[in-house]
ZASEZA-334660 format. One record per residue (C-alpha): x negated, y, z negated; residue in three letters. Coordinates in steps of 0.02 Angstrom, whole numbers. Each point is the difference from the previous one (the first is absolute). Last residue first. Layout:
% ZASEZA-334660
<pt <X; Y; Z>; 'ALA'>
...
This chain:
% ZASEZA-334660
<pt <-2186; 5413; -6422>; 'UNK'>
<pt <-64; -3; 167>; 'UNK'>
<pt <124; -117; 66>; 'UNK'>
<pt <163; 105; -48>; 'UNK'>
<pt <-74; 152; 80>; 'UNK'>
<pt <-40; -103; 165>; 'UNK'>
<pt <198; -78; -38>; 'UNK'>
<pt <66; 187; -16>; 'UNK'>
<pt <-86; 80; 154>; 'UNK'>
<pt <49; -150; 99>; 'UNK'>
<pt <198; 46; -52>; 'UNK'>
<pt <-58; 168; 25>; 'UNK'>
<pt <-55; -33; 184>; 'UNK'>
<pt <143; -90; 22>; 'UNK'>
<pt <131; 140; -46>; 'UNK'>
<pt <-82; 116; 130>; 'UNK'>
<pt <14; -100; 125>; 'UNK'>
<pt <175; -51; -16>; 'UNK'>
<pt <46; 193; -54>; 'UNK'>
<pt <-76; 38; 195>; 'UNK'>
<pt <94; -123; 68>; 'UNK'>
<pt <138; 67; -78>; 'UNK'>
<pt <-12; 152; 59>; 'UNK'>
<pt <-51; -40; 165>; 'UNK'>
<pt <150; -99; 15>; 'UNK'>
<pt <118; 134; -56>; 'UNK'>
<pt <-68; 113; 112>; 'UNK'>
<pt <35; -130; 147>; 'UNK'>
<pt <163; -35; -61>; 'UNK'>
<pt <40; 189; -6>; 'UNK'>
<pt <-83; 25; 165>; 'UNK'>
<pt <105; -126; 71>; 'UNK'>
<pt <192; 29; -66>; 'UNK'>
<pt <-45; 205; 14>; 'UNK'>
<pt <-28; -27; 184>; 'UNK'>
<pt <-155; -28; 114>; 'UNK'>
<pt <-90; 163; -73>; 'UNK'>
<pt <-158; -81; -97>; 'UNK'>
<pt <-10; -121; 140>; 'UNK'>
<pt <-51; 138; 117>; 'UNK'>
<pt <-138; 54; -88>; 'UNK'>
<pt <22; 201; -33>; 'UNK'>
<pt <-10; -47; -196>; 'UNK'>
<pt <78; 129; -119>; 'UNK'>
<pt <129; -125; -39>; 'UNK'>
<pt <-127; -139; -51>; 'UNK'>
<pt <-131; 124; -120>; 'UNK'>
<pt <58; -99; -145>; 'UNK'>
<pt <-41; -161; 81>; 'UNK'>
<pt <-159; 24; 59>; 'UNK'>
<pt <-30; 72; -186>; 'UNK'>
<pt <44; -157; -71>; 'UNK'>
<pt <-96; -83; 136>; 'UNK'>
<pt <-155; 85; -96>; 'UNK'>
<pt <47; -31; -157>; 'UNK'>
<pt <18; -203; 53>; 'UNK'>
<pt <-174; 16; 49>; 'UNK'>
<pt <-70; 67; -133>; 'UNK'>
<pt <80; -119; -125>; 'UNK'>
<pt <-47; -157; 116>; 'UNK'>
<pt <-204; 53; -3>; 'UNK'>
<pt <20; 43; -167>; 'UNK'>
<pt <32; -177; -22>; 'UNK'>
<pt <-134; -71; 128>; 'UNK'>
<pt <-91; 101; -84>; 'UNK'>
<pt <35; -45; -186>; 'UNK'>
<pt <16; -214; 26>; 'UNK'>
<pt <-178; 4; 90>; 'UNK'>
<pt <-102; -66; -164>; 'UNK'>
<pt <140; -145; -9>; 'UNK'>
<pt <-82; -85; 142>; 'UNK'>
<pt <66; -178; 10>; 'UNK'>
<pt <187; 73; -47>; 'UNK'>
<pt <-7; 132; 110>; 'UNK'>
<pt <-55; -115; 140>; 'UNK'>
<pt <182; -85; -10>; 'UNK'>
<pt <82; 164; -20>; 'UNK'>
<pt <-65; 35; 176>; 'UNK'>
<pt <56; -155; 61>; 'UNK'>
């Protein structure tokens, strides 16, 4: 839906875009700072908080990795 709109608006391709790049950084750091969490889920077992660390990283590579896939089309369009 949202890429939908992207494509009838092109002029909001960039923000929303940085908008996804910023974000994903900043669950990137979530899930760098994982161990030193006091949240109780952070502690419930290597297994769990290593596939919970793992899926904030990648969730945070997905996010980042579409916004420069956006990034690249918006450049594509302008030139």
């Amino acid at each position: 839906m949202i890429l939908g709109k992207l494509q009838q608006y092109p002029e909001k391709r960039i923000p929303v875009a940085m908008a996804l790049v910023t974000t994903g950084l900043m669950i990137l750091i979530v899930g760098t700072v994982w161990p030193a969490h006091s949240l109780p889920i952070a502690h419930s077992g290597t297994d769990w908080g290593d596939f919970f660390r793992g899926f904030v990283f990648g969730f945070a590579i997905v996010l980042e990795l579409s916004g420069l896939v956006i990034l690249a089309a918006a450049k594509r369009k302008q030139l």
